[in-house]
C-alpha positions as CSV (number, residue, x, y, z in Angstrom):
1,X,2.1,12.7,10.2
2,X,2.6,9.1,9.3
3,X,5.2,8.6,6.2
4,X,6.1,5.5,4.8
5,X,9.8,5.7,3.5
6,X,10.6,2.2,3.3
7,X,7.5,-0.3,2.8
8,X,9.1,-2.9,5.5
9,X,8.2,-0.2,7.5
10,X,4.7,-0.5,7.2
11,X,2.8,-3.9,8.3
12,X,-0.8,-2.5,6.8
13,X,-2.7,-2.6,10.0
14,X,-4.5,0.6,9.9
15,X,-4.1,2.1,13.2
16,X,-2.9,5.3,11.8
17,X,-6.4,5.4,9.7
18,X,-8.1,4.4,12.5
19,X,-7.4,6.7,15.0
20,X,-7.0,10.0,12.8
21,X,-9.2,12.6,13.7
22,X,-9.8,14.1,10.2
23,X,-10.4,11.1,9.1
24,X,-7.4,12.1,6.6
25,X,-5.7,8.7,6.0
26,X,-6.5,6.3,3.2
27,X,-5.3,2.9,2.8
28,X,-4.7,2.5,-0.8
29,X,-2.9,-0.2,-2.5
30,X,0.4,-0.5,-4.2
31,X,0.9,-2.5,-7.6
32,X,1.8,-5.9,-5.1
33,X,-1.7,-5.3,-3.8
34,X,-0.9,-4.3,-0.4
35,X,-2.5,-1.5,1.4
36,X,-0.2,1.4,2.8
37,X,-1.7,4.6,4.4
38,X,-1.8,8.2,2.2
39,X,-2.3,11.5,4.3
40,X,-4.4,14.3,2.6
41,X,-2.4,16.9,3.9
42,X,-4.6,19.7,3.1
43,X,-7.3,18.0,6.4
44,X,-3.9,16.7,8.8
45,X,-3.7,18.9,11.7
46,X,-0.6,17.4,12.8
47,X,-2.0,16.2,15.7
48,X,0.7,13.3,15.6
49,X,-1.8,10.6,16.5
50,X,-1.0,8.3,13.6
51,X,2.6,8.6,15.0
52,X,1.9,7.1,18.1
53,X,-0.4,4.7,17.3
54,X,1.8,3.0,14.9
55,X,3.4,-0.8,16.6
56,X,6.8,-0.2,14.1
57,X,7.6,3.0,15.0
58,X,6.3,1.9,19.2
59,X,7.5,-1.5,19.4
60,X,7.2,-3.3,22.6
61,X,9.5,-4.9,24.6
62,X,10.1,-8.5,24.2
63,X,8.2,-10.7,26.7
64,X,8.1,-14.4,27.4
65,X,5.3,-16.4,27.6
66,X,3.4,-16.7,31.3
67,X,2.2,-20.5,30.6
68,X,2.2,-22.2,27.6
69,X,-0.8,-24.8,27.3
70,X,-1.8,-27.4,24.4
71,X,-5.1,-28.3,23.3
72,X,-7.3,-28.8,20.6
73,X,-11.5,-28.9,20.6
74,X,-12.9,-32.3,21.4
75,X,-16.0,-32.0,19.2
76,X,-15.1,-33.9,16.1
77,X,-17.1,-32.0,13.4
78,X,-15.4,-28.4,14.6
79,X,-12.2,-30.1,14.6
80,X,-12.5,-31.3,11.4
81,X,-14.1,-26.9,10.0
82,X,-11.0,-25.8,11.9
83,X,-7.5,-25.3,10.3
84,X,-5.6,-26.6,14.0
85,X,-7.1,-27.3,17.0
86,X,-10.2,-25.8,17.2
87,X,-9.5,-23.6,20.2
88,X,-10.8,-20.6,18.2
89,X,-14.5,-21.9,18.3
90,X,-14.6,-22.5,22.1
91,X,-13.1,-18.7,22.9
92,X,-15.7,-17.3,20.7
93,X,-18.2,-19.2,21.7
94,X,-18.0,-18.4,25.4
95,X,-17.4,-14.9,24.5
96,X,-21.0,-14.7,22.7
97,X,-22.6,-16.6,25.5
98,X,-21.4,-13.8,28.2
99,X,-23.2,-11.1,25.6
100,X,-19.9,-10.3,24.2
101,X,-18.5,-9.4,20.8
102,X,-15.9,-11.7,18.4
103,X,-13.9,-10.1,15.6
104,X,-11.7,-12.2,12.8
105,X,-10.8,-12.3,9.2
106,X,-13.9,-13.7,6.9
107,X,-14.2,-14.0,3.0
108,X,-16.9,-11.2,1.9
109,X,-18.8,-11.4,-1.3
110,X,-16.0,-11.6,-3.8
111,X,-14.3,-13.7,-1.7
112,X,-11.8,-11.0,-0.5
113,X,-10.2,-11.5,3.1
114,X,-11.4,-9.0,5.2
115,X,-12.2,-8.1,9.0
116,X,-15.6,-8.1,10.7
117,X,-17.4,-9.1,14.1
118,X,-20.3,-11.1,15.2
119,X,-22.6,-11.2,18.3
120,X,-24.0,-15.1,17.3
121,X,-22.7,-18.5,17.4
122,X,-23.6,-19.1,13.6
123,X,-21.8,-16.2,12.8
124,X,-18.5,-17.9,14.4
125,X,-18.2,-20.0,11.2
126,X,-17.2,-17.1,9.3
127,X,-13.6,-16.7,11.1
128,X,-13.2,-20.2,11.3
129,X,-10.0,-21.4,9.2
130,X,-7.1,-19.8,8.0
131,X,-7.1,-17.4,5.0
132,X,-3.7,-17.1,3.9
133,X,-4.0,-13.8,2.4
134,X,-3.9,-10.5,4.6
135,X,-7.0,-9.0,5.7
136,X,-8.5,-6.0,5.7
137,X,-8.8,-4.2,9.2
138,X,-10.9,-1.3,7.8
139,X,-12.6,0.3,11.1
140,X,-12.6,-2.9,12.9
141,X,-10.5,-1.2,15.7
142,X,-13.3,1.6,16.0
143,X,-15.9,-0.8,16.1
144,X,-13.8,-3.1,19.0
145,X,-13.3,0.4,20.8
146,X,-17.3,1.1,20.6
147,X,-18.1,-2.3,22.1
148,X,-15.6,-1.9,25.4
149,X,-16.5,1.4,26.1
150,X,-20.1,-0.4,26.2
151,X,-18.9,-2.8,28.7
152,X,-19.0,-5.4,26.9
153,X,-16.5,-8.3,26.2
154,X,-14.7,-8.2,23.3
155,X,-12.4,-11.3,21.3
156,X,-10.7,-10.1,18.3
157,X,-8.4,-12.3,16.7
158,X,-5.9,-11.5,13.8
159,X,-2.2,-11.9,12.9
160,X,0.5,-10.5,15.7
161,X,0.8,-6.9,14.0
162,X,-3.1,-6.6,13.3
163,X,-3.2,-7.2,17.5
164,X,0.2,-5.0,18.0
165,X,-1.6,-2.3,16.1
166,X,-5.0,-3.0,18.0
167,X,-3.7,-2.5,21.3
168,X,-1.6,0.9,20.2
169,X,-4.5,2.2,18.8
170,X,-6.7,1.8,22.1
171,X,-4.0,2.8,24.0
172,X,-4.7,2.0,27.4
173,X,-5.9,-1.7,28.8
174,X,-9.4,-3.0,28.8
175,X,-10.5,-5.6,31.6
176,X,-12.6,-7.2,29.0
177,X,-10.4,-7.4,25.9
178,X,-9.2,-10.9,24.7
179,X,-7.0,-10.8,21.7
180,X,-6.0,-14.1,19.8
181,X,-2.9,-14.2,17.8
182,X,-2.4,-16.6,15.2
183,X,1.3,-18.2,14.5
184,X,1.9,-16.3,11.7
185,X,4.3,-17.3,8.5
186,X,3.6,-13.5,7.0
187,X,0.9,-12.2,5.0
188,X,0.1,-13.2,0.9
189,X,-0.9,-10.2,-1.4
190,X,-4.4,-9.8,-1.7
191,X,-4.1,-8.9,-5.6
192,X,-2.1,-12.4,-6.1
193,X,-4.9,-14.3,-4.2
194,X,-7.3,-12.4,-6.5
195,X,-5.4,-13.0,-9.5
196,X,-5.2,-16.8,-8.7
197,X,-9.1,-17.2,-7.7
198,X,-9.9,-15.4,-11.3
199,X,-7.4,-17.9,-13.5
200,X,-9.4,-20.8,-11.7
201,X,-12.5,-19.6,-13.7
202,X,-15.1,-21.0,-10.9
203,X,-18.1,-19.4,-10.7
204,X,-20.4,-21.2,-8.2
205,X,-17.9,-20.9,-4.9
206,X,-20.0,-22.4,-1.9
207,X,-16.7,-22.1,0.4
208,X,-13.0,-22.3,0.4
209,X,-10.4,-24.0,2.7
210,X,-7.0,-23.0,2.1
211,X,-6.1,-25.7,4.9
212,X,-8.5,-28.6,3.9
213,X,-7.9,-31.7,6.0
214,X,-9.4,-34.3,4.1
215,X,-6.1,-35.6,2.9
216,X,-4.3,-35.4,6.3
217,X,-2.9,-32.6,8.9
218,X,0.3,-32.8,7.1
219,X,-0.4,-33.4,3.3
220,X,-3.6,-30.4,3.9
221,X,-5.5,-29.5,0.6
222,X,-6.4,-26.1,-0.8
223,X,-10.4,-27.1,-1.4
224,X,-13.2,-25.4,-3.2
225,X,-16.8,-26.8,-2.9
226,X,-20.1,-24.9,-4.3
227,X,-22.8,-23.9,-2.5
228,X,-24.4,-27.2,-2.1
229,X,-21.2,-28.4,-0.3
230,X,-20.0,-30.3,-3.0
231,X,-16.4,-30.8,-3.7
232,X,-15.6,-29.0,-7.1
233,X,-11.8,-28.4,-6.8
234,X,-8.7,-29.9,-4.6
235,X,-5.0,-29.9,-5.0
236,X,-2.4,-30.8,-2.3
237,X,-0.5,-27.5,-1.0
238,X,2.5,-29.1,-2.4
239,X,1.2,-29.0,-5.8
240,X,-0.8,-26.1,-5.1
241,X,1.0,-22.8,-7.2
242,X,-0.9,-20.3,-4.9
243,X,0.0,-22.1,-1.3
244,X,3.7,-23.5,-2.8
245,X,4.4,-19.6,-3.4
246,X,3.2,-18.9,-0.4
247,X,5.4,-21.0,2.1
248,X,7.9,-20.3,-0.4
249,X,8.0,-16.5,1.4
250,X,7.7,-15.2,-2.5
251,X,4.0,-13.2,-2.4
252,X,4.7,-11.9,1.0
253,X,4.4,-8.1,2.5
254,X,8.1,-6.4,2.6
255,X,7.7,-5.7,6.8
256,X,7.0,-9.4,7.0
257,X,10.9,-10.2,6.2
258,X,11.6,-8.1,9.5
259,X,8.6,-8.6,11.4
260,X,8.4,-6.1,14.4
261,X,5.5,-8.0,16.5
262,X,7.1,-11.5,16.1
């Protein structure tokens, strides 16, 4: 069964919980706020699946890229909802018109970064932008796993352990699977991102941009506006305590400091 000695053994990606059998693994959260898996021992079979699926403990091999291209979305509006070059948009929205599925990270309710899919164009706006917190996978694997065993095209998109961990959990290849890896810096804690959205005492959040343009590609804003679209709260990232801790490598997970999928 899986057992997590040393947290920077453990990149949160829920494969293990995923693809247990029992159903015996919880993700539960540590006092930083990031999830690690906990095996009720009294269901586990020792089946050894949670083993095998895990992308520390079956790291691939290195690989170099096949081509490297550079682009960036020519319509002007999506450019400007996007955090880079808009690229994201055009995958999904190909992938949705060929009946397919698109999975990424979205705020829910309570503004929480989690992991979900959509089958419509509108829904692409959800994923769009970076959330510089890590995301919940929950049974977002499942779910992907459901949709190619329909035959249908699937585009999930995530950080490079959330895809490591995809592709151990399916374990075999799928003609119609498109992942998307972002560049990744490492992962915030979730609880730190909730403790700083709470001491900003907003109530009436429309959206946030964690990578707001307005002020430049470069000098990028951490924006809130309410539900009417209106701007309600900006900072620069440089003067930004939440994004400034962030680049600063201080709120992130312990396996990002010896990231396996980099």
């Amino acid at each position: 069964m899986i057992d997590i000695k040393d947290k920077k053994y453990c990149c949160g990606c829920h494969a293990c919980a995923n693809v247990c059998p029992k159903h015996c693994i919880d993700m539960n959260a540590d006092e930083q706020g990031f999830l690690y898996p906990n095996v009720d021992t009294k269901k586990c079979i020792d089946c050894g699946l949670c083993e095998k699926v895990c992308p520390i403990i079956n790291q691939s091999n290195p690989s170099k890229p096949i081509k490297v291209y550079a682009a960036k979305n020519t319509d002007e509006e999506i450019l400007k909802q996007s955090s880079s070059g808009g690229i994201f948009t055009l995958l999904a929205e190909k992938i949705i018109n060929d009946g397919g599925i698109v999975f990424g990270a979205k705020f829910d309710a309570e503004w929480n970064v989690v992991h979900s899919w959509t089958d419509t164009i509108d829904g692409i706006s959800d994923f769009r932008g970076s959330k510089y917190v890590q995301s919940t996978i929950g049974n977002t694997y499942s779910q992907a796993k459901e949709f190619l065993e329909q035959g249908r095209y699937v585009l999930f998109s995530g950080t490079p352990c959330q895809i490591a961990g995809l592709k151990k959990f399916l374990r075999k290849e799928y003609d119609k699977l498109i992942t998307v890896e972002v560049v990744c810096h490492g992962v915030p804690s979730p609880k730190i991102w909730n403790e700083y959205l709470n001491s900003l005492q907003i109530i009436d959040i429309g959206t946030i941009s964690h990578k707001d343009k307005r002020t430049g590609w470069r000098s990028y804003s951490f924006s809130i506006r309410d539900k009417d679209g209106k701007l309600i709260y900006t900072e620069k990232a440089s003067e930004n305590k939440y994004l400034s801790a962030f680049i600063r490598n201080l709120t992130l997970r312990p396996s990002c400091f010896s990231c396996p999928s980099k």
